[in-house]
MARKOLBA-401682 format. One record per residue: residue number from 1; residue in one letter; x, y, z of N, C-alpha, C in turn; chain. Coordinates in Angstrom, 1 decimal, always signed. Each point is the difference from the previous one (the first is absolute). Layout:
BEGIN
(NUM, "A", (X, Y, Z), (X, Y, Z), (X, Y, Z), "A")
...
//
This chain:
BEGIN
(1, "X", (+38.9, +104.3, -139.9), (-0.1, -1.2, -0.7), (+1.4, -0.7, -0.1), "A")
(2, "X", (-0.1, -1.4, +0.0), (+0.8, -0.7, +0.1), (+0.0, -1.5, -0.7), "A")
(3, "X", (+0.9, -0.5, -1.0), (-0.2, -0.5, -0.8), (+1.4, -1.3, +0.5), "A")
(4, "X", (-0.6, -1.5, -0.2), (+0.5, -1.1, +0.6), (-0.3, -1.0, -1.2), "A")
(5, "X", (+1.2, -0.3, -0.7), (+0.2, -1.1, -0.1), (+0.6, -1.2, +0.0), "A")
(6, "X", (-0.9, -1.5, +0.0), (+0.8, -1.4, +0.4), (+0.1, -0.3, -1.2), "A")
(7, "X", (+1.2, -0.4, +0.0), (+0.3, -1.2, -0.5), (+0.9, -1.3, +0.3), "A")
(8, "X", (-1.4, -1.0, -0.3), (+1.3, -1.4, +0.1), (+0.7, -0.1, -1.0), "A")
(9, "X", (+1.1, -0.9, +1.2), (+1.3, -0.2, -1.2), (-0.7, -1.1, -0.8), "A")
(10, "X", (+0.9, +0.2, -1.7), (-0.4, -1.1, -0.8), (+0.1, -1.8, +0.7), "A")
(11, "X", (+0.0, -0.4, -1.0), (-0.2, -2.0, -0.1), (+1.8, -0.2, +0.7), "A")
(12, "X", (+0.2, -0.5, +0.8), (+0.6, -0.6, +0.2), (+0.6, -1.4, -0.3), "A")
(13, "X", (+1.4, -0.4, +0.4), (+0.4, -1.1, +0.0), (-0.3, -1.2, +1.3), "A")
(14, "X", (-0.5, -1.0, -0.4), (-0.2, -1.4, +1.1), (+1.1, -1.0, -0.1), "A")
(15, "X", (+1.1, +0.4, -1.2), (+0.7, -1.6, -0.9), (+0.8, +0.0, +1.4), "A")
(16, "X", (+1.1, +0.7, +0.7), (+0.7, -0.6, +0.9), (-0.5, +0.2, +1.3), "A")
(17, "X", (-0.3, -1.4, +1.2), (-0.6, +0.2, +1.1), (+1.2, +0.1, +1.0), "A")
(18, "X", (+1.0, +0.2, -0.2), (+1.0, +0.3, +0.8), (+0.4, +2.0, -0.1), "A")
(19, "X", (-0.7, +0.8, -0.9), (+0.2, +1.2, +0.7), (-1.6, +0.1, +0.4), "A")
(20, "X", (+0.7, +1.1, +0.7), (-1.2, +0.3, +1.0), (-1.0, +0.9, -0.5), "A")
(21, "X", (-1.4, +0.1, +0.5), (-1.1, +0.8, -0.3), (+0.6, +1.4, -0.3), "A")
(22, "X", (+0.5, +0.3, +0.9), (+0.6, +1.6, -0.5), (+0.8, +0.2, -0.9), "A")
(23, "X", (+1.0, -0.8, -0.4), (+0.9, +0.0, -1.3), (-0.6, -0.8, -1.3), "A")
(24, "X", (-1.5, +0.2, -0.1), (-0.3, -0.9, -1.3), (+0.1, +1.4, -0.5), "A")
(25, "X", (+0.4, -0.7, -1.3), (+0.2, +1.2, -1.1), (-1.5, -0.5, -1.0), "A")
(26, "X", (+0.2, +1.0, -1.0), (-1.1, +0.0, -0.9), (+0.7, -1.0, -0.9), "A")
(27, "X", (-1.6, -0.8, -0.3), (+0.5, -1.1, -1.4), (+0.0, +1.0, -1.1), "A")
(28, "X", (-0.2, -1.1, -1.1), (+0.1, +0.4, -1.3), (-1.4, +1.3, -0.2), "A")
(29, "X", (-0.6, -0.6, -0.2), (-1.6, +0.4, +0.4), (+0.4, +1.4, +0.4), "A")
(30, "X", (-0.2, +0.3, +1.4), (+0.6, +1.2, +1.1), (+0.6, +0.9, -1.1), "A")
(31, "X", (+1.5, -0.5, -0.2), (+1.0, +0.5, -0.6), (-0.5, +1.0, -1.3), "A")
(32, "X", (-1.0, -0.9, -1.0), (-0.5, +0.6, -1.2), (-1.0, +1.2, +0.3), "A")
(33, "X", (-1.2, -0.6, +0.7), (-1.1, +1.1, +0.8), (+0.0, +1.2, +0.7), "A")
(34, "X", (+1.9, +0.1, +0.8), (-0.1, +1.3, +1.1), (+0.2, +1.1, -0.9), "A")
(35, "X", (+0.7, -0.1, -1.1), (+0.7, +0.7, -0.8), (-1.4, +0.4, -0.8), "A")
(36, "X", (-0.6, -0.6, -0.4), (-1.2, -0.2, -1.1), (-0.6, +1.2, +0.6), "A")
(37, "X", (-0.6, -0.6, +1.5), (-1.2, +0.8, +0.5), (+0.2, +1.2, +0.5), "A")
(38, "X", (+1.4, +0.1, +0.3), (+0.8, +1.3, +0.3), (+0.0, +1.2, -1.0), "A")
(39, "X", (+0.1, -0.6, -0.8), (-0.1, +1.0, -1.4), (-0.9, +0.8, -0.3), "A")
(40, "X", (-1.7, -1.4, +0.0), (-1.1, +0.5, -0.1), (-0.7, +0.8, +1.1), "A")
(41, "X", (+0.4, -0.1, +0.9), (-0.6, +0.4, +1.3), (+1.0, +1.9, +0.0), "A")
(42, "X", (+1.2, -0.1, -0.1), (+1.0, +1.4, +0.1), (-0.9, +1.2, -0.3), "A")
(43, "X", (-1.0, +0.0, -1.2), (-0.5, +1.5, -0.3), (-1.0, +0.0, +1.2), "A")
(44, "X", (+0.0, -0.7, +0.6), (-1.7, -0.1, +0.7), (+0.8, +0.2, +1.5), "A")
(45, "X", (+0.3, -0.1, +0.5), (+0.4, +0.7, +1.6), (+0.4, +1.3, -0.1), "A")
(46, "X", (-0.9, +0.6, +0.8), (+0.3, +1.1, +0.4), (+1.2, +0.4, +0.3), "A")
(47, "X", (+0.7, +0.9, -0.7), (+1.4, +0.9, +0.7), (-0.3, +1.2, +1.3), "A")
(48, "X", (+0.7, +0.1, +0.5), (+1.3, -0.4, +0.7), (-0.4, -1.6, +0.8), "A")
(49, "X", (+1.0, -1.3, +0.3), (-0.5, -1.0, +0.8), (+1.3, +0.0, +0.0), "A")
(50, "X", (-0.1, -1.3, +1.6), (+1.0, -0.5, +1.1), (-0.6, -1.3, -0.8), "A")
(51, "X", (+1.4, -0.7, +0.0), (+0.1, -1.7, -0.6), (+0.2, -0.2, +1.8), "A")
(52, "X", (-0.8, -1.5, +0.8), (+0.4, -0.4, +0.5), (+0.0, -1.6, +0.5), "A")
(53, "X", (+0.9, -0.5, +0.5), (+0.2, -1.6, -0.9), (+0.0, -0.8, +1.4), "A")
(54, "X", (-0.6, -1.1, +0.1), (+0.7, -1.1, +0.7), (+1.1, -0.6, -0.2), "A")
(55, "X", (+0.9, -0.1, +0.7), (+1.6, -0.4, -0.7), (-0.3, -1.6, -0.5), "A")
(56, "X", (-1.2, -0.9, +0.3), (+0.3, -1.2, -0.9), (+0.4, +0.4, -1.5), "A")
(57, "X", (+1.1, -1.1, -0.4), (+0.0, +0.1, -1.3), (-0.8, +0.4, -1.0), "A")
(58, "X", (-1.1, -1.2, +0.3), (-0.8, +0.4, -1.3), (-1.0, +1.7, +0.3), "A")
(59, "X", (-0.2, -0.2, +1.0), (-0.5, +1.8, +0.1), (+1.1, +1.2, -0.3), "A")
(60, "X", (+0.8, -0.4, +0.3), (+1.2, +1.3, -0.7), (+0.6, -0.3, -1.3), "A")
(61, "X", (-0.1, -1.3, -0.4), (+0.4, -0.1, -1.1), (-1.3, +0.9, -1.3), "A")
(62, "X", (-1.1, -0.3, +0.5), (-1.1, +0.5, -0.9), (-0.7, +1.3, +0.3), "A")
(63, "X", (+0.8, +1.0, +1.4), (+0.2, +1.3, +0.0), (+1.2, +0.6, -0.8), "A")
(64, "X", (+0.8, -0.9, -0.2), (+1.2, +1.0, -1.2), (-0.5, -0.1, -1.2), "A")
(65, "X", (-0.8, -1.0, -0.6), (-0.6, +0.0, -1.1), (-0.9, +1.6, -0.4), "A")
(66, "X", (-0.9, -0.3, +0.8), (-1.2, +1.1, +0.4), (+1.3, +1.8, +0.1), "A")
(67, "X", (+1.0, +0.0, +0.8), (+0.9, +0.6, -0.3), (+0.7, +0.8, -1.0), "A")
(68, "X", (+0.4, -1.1, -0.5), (+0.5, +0.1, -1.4), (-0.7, +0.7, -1.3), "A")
(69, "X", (-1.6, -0.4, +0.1), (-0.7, +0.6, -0.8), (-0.4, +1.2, +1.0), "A")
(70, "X", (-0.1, +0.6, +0.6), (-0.4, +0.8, +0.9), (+1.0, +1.3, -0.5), "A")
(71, "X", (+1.4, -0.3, -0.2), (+1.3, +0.7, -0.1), (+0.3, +0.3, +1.4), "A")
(72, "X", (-0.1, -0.8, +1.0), (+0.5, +0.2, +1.1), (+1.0, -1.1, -0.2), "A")
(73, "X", (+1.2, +0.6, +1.3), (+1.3, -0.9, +0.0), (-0.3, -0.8, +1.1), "A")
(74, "X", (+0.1, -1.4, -0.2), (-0.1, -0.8, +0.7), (+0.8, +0.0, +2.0), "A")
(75, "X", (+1.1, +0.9, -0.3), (-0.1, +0.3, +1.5), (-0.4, +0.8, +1.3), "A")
(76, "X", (-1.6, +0.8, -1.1), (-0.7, +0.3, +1.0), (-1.5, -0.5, -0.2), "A")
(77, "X", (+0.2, -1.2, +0.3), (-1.3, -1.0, +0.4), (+0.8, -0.3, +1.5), "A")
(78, "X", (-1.3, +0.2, +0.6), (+0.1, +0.0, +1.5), (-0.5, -1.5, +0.3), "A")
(79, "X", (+0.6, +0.0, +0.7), (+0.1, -1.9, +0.3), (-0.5, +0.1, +1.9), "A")
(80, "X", (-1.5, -0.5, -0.2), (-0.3, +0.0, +1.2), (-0.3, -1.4, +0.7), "A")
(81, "X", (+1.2, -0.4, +0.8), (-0.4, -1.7, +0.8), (-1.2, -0.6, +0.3), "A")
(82, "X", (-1.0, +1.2, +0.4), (-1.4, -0.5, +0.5), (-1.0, -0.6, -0.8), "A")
(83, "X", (+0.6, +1.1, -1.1), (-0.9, -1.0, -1.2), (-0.4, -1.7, -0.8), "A")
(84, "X", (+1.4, -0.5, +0.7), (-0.1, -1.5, -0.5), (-0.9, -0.6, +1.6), "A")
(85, "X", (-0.2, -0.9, -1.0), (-1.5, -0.6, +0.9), (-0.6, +0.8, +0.9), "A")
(86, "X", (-0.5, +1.4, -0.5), (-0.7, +0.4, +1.1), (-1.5, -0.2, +0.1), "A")
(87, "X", (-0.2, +0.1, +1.1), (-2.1, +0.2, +0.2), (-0.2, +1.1, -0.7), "A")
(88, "X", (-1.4, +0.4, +0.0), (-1.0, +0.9, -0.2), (+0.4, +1.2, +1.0), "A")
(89, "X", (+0.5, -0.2, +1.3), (-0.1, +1.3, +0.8), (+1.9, +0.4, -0.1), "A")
(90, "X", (+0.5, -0.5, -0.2), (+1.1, -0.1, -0.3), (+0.5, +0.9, -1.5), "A")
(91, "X", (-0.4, -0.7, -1.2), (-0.1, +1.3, -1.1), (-0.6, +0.9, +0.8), "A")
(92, "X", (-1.1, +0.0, +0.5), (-0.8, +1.9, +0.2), (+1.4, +0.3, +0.5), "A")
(93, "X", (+0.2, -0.2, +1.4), (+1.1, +0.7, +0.9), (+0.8, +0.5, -1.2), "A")
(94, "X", (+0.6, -1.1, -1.2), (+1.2, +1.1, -0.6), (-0.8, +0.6, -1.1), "A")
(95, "X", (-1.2, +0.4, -0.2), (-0.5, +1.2, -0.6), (+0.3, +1.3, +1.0), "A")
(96, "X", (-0.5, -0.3, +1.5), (-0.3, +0.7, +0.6), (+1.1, +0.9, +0.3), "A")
(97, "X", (+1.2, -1.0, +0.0), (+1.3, +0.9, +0.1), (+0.6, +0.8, -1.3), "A")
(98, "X", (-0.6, -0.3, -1.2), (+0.6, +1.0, -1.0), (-0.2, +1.5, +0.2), "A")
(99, "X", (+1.6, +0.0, -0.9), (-0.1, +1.7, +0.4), (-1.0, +0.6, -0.7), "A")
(100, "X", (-0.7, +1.5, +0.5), (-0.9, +0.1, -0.7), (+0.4, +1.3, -0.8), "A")
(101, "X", (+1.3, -0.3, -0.4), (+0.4, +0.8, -1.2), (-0.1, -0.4, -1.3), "A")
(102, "X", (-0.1, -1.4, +0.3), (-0.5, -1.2, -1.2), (-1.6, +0.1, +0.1), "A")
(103, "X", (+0.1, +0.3, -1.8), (-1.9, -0.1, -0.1), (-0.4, -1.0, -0.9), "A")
(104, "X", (+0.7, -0.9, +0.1), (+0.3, -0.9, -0.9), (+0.6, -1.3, +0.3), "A")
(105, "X", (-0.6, -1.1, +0.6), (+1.0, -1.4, +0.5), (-0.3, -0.9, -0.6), "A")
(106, "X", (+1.0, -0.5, -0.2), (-0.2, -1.4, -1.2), (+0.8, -1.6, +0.8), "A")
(107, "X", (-0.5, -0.6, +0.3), (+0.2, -0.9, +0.9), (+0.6, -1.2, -0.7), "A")
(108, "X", (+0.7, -0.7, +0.2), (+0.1, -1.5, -0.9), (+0.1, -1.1, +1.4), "A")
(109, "X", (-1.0, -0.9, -0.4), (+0.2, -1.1, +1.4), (-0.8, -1.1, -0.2), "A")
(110, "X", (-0.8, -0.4, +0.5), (-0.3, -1.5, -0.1), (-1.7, -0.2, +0.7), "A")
(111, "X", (-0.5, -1.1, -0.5), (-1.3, -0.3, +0.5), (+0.4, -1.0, +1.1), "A")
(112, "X", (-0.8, -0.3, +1.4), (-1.5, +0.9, -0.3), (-0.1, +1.0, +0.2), "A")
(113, "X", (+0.9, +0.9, +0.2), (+0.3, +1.2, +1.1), (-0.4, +1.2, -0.9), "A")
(114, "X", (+0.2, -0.6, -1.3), (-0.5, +1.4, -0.6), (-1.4, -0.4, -1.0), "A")
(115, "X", (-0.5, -0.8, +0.0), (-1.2, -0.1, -0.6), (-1.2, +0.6, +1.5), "A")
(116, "X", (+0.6, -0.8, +1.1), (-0.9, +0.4, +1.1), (-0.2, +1.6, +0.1), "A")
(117, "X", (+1.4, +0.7, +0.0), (+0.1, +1.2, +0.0), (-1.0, +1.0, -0.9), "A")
(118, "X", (+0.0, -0.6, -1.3), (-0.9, +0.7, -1.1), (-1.5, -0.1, +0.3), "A")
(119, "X", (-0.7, -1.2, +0.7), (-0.9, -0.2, +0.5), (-0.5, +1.1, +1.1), "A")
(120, "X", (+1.3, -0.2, +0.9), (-0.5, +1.1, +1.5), (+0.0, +1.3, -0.7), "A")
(121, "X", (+0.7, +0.5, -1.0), (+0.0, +1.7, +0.1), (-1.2, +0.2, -0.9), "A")
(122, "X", (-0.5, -1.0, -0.8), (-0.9, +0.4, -1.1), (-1.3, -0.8, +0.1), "A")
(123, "X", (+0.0, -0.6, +0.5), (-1.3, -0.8, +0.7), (-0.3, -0.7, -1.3), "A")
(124, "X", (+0.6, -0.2, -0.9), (-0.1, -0.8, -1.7), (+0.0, -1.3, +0.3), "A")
(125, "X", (-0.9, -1.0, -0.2), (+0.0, -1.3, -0.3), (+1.5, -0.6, -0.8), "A")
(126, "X", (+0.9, +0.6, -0.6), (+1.1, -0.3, -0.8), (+0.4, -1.9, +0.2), "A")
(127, "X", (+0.2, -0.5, -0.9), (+0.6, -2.0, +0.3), (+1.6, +0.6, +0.4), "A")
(128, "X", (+0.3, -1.0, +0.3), (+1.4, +0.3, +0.2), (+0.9, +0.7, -1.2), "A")
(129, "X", (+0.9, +0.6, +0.9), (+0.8, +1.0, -1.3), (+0.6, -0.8, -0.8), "A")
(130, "X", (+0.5, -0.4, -1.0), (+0.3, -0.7, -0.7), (+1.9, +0.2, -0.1), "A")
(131, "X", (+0.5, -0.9, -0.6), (+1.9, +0.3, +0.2), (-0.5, +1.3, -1.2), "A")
(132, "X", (+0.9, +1.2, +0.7), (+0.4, +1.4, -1.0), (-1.0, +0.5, -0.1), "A")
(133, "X", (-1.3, -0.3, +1.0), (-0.8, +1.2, -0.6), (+0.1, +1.2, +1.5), "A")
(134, "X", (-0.8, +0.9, -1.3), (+0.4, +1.1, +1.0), (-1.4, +0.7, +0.0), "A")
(135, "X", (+0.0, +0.6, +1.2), (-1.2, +1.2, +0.8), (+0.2, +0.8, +0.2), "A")
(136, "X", (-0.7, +1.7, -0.3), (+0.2, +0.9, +0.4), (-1.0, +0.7, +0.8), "A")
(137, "X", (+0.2, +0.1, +1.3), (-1.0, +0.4, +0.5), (+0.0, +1.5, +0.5), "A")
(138, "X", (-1.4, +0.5, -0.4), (-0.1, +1.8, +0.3), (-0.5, +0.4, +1.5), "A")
(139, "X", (+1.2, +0.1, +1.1), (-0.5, +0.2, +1.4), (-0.4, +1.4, +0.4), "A")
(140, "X", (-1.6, -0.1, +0.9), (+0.2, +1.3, +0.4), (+0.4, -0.1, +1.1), "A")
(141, "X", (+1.1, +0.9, +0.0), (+1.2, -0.2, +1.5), (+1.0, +1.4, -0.3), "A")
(142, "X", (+0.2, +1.2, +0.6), (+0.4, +0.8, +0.1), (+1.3, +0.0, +0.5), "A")
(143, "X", (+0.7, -1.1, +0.3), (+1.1, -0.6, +0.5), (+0.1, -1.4, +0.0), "A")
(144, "X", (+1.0, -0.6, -0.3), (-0.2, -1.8, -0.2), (-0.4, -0.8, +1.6), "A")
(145, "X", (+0.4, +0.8, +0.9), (-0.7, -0.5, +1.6), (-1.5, +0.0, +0.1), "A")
(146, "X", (+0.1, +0.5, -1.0), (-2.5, +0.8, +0.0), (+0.1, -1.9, -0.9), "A")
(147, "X", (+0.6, -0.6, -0.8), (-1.1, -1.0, -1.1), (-0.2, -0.7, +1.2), "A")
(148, "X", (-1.5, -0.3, +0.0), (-0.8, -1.2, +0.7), (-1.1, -0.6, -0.7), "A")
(149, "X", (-0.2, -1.4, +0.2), (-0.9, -0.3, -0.7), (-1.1, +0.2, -0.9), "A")
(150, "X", (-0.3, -0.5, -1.1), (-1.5, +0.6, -0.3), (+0.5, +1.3, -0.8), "A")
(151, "X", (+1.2, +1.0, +0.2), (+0.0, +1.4, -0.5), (+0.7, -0.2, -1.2), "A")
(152, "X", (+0.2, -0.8, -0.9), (+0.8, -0.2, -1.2), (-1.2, -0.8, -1.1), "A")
(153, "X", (+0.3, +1.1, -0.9), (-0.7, -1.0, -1.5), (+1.1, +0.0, -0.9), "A")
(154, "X", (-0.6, -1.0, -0.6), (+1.2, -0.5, -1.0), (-0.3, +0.3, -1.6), "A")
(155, "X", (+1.2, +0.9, -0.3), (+0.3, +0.9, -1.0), (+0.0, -1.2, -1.4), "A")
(156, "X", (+1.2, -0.9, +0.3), (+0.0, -1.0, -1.1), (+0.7, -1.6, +0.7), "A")
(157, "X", (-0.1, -1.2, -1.1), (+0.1, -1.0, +0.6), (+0.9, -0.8, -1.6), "A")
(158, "X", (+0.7, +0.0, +0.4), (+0.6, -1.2, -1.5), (+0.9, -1.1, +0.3), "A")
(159, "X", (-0.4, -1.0, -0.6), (+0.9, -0.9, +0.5), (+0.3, -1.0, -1.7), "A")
(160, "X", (+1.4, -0.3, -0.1), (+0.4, -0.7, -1.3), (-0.8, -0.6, -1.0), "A")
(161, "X", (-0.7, -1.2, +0.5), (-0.9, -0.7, -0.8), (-1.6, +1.0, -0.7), "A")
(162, "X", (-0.3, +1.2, +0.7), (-1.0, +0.8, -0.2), (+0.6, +0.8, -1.2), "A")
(163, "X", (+1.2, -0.4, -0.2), (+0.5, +1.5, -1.1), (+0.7, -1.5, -0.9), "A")
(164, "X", (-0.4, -0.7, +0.2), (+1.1, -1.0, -1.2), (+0.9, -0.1, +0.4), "A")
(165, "X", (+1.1, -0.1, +0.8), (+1.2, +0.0, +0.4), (+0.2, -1.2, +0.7), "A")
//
């Protein structure tokens, strides 16, 4: 068994159009919620987990949050490049490469790539993931190269506004 979860990063910032998509940081909003949801969400992931991040700002910014309440030290969140704007086949591939010493992956990255993703492993009608929410999906996959489609249900789903936040 093998246990996967996404999360997007919180709400971002739009106020300046001179930085770029990848360096938007979290607004106000973002800023209040990663911390929030981090907290509430901490008893509920399974221990032992790999944090691993897309290096955009606001996805690593709202993996050290998640972090922080986690009691992990922020410099072992793994910062994986593929993850910003990736496809659907693209996340699988970096499931597929985790080590499978990790029974536990916790993703932070961006839609659509990861709402599509929760769709393909769990065949769940889910709306789009919402900023900061997070999915945990329960794969049967004996190794992280085994998850394929269809073989993942989903353990739990929360996203800010569903919890008051």
């Amino acid at each position: 068994m093998r246990l996967l979860t996404l999360i997007r990063h919180a709400k971002s910032s739009w106020d300046d159009s001179n930085v770029s998509d990848f360096d938007r940081p979290l607004n106000a909003r973002g800023e209040r919620v990663a911390p929030e949801m981090a907290e509430r969400m901490a008893t509920m992931l399974e221990r032992p987990l790999q944090l691993i991040s897309s290096p955009a700002v606001r996805a690593i910014t709202t993996a050290q949050a998640f972090a922080k309440a986690l009691g992990i030290p922020p410099k072992q969140i793994v910062q994986e490049p593929p993850i910003y704007e990736a496809t659907t086949g693209t996340l699988l591939d970096v499931v597929h490469h985790l080590d499978d010493a990790t029974t536990h992956a916790v993703l932070f990255g961006h839609n659509p790539g990861f709402s599509e993703l929760l769709r393909l492993l769990t065949r769940t009608l889910q709306k789009e993931m919402p900023t900061c929410a997070v999915a945990t999906i329960d794969l049967d996959a004996a190794h992280w190269a085994d998850v394929a489609p269809g073989k993942g249900r989903l353990l739990r789903y929360r996203y800010p506004k569903e919890l008051g936040i």
